[in-house]
N, C-alpha and C positions, 0 to 999 in steps of 0.2 A: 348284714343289714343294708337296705337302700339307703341311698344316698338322698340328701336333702332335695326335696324339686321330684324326685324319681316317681315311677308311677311301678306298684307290686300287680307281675302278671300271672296268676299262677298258670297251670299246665295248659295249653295251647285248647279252647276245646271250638272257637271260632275265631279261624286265623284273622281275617281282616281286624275284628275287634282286638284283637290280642295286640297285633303290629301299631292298631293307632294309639292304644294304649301305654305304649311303652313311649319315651321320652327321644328326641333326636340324639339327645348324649349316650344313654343306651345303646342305641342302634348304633350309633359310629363305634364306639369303645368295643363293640362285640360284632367283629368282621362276619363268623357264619350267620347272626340275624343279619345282619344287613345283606346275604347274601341272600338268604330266607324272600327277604322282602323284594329285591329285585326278579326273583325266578317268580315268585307271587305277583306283582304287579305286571311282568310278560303274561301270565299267564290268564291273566284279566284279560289284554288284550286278545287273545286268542281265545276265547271263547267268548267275549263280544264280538271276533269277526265270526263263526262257529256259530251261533246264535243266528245271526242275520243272515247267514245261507241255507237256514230251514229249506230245504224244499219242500214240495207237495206230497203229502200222503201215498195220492195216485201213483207215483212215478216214485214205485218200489226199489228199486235197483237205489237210487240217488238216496234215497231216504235209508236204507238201512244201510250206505255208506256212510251216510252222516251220522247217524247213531253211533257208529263205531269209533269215528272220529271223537264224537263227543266222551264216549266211555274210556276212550285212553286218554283226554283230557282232563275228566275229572279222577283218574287214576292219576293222573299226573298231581293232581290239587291233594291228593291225600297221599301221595310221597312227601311231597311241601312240608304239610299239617305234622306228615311222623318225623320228618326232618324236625321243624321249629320245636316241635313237643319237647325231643332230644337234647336239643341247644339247651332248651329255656330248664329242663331239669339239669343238664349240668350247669348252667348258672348258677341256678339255685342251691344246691349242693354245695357248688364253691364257695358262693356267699356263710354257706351256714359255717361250712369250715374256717375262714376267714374270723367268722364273726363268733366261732368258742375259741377261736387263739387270741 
């Protein structure tokens, strides 16, 4: 069972909401989310700068290097996602096992 204050997240299905959802004691107490969160908040960064190097349509070559870029970026964001899913079900597991003893 949660602990008093705690916020229930179940299965990861939008990471950002998931992460602000969950409580700062949470995330300290459980090292792989907090690892979760710091490879997710890099990952912001980088596709905020990824974003704003759009280049022009016209100038094919640069553009469909940057698609690429982008598509193993957001590959990257849904390693993340299967990552936290992973954690947050063995959490929960644990919890339940804790909480029939």
């Amino acid at each position: 069972m949660n602990s008093p204050g705690s916020t229930s997240v179940s299965i990861f299905t939008e990471l950002p909401s998931a992460l602000s959802a969950m409580t700062v004691r949470e995330l300290t107490e459980n090292p792989d989310m907090c690892a979760v969160l710091v490879e997710y908040s890099c990952l912001e960064l980088e596709l905020a700068d990824w974003y704003s190097r759009e280049p022009r349509r016209s100038s094919r070559g640069e553009f469909r290097s940057w698609i690429t870029e982008g598509r193993s970026l957001f590959d990257r964001l849904d390693e993340i996602q299967k990552t936290a899913r992973q954690h947050r079900q063995r959490q929960l597991s644990a919890s339940m096992i804790t909480d029939r003893s």
